[in-house]
N, C-alpha and C positions, 0 to 999 in steps of 0.2 A: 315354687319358683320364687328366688329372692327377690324383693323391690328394687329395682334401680332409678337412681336420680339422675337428672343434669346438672352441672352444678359447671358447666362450659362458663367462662367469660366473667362468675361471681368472683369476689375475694373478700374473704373471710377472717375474721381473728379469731381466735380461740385460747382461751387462757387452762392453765392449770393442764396444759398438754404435756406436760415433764410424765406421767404416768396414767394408769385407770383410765379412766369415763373421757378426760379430754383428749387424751392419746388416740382414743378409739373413736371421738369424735372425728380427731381430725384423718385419721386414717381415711376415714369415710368419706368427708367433703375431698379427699387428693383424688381418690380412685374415681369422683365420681367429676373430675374436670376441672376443682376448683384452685384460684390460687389462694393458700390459707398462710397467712401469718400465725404465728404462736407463740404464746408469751409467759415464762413463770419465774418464779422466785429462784427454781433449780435450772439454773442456765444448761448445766451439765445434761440433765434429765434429759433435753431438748434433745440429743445426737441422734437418737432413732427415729423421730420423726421428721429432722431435718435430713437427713440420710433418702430419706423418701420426696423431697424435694419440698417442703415447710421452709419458711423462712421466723426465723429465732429473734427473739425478743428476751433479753432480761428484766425483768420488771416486779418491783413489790406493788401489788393491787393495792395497798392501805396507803401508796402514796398519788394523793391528785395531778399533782404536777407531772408525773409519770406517766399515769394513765392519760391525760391527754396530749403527750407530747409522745408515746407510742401511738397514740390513733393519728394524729397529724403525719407520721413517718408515713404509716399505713395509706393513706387519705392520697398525700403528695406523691406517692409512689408509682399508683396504677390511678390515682384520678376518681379514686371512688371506696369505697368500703358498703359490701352489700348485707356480709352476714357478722354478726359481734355470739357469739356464746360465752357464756359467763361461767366458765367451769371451776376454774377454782374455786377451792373452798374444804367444808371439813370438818375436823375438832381441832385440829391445829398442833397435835401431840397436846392436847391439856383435858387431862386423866378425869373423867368424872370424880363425882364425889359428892357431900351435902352441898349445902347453900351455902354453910359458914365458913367451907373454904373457898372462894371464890374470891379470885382476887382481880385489882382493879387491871392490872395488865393483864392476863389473862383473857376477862370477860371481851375488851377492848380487840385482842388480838384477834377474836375469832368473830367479833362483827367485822373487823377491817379484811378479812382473809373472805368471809360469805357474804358480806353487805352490804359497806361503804364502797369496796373498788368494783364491784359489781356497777355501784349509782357513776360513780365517777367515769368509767367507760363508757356507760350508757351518755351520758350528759357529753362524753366527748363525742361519740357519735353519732348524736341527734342533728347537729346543724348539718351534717353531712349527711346523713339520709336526708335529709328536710329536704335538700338544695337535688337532689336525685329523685326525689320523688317515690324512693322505693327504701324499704328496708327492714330486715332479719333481725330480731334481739329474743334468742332465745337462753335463759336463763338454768342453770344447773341448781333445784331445788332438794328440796328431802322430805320424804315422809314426816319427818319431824317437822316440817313447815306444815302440817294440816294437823297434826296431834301431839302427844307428847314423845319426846324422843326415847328410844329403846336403851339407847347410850347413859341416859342419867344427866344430859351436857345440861344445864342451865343455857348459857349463852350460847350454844349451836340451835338449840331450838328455836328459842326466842332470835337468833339471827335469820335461821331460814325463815321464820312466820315473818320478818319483816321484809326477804327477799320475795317472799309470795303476794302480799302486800305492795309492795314495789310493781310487781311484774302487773297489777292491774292497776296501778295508777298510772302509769308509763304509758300501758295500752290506750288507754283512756286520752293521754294528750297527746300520744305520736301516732293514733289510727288516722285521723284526718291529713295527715304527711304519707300514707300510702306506707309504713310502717306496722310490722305488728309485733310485739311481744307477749312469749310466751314462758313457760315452764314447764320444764321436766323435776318429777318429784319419783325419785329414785327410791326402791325399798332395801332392802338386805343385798346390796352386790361387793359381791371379793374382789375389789377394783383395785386394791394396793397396799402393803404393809400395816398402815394403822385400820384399814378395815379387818383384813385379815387377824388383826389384834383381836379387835373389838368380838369378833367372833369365838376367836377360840376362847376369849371372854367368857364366854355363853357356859362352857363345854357340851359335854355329850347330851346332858338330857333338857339342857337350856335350848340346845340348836336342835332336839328332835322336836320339842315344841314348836318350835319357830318353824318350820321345816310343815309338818303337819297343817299350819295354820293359813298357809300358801295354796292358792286354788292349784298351780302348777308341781308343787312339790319339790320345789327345787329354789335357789336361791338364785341373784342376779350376777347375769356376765355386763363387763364395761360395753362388751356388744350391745344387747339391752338397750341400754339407756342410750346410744348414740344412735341407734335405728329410730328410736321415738324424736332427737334431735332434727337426723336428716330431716322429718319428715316436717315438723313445723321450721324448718329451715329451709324449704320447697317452695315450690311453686303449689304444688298441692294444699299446702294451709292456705291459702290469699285470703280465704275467707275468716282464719280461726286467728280469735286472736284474744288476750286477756285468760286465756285459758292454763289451768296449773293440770298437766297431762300424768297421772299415778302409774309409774312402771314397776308394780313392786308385786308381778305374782298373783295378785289379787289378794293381796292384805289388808287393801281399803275396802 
């Protein structure tokens, strides 16, 4: 029997919901009662889960003024903002490779895309759980935030380790606000075109390895990762919180 959640009377934002892991997040919180705003870089993206009754946001995470002037929209709206997921994020389309190519945009783009607008929605919507007494910040990490990444990314890695990093110091000063945050640390899921890349990356006897080395045998669906969401986005975590949650198979 599947899980099901209440999610009656919360409202939620959810970024990076143009495709994958946040699409399926938000799918989630609609079915399960909630009202969810969603917000990405790909306005366009947004039509299928605005179609499902999400309300759309254009917004680049890498800008502050942005990110807090969407949570204020939010906030003013329904008079509250209960749950924040921080789903965006990525490689950014920027191609592994050594160290010596790395360049200073690049590096830049893919903390602002997994880490900076991650902090800056968070930061918008601390006075406003504060002031509620309750609040959801659950964070979309990576396997690559607890070890080295599979991808080769220099700066994905090093962004999720400091989006993991993030998520317990955040814990740490917004639990006594009745706040908790947490992480999802995602392993190998076909969530959307540059995953999908990075796989057939692998080929055949790269992805039998990989494949073999998974307790479950199989690699991850966007489903996955938003089922371990709902569930530190519940009432059922109250108590968990600072915690980086591994959906990857059993890879860890």
């Amino acid at each position: 029997m599947p899980i099901t959640y209440d999610f009656q009377g919360r409202v939620a934002l959810v970024t990076g919901a143009a495709q994958g892991i946040g699409r399926a997040i938000t799918q989630g919180l609609l079915a399960a009662g909630a009202k969810v705003h969603v917000a990405d870089i790909n306005f366009e993206g947004l039509d299928a889960v605005t179609e499902m009754g999400a309300i759309p946001h254009h917004l680049d995470i890498g800008d502050r003024a942005a990110c807090h002037t969407t949570v204020q929209q939010v906030a003013s709206a329904h008079g509250r903002l209960d749950i924040l997921v921080n789903g965006a994020g990525g490689s950014m389309g920027k191609a592994r490779g050594p160290i010596e190519n790395v360049s200073e945009a690049d590096w830049h783009a893919i903390f602002d895309g997994n880490t900076n607008g991650a902090f800056w929605l968070a930061q918008a919507c601390a006075p406003v759980m504060k002031k509620a007494g309750y609040g959801r910040i659950v964070n979309i990490a990576s396997g690559a935030g607890l070890r080295p990444a599979l991808n080769g990314n220099q700066a994905y890695c090093a962004a999720k380790h400091a989006l993991v990093g993030m998520t317990k110091q955040l814990s740490f000063e917004l639990g006594p606000f009745g706040i908790t945050v947490n992480a999802v640390a995602p392993g190998i899921v076909l969530s959307g075109p540059w995953a999908r890349h990075q796989w057939e990356s692998y080929g055949p006897e790269g992805q039998k390895r990989i494949i073999e080395s998974l307790h479950t045998r199989r690699v991850g669906q966007a489903e996955d990762i938003a089922n371990a969401t709902l569930f530190l986005a519940s009432e059922s975590s109250a108590w968990i919180t600072s915690q980086i949650l591994s959906a990857d198979g059993g890879r860890s």
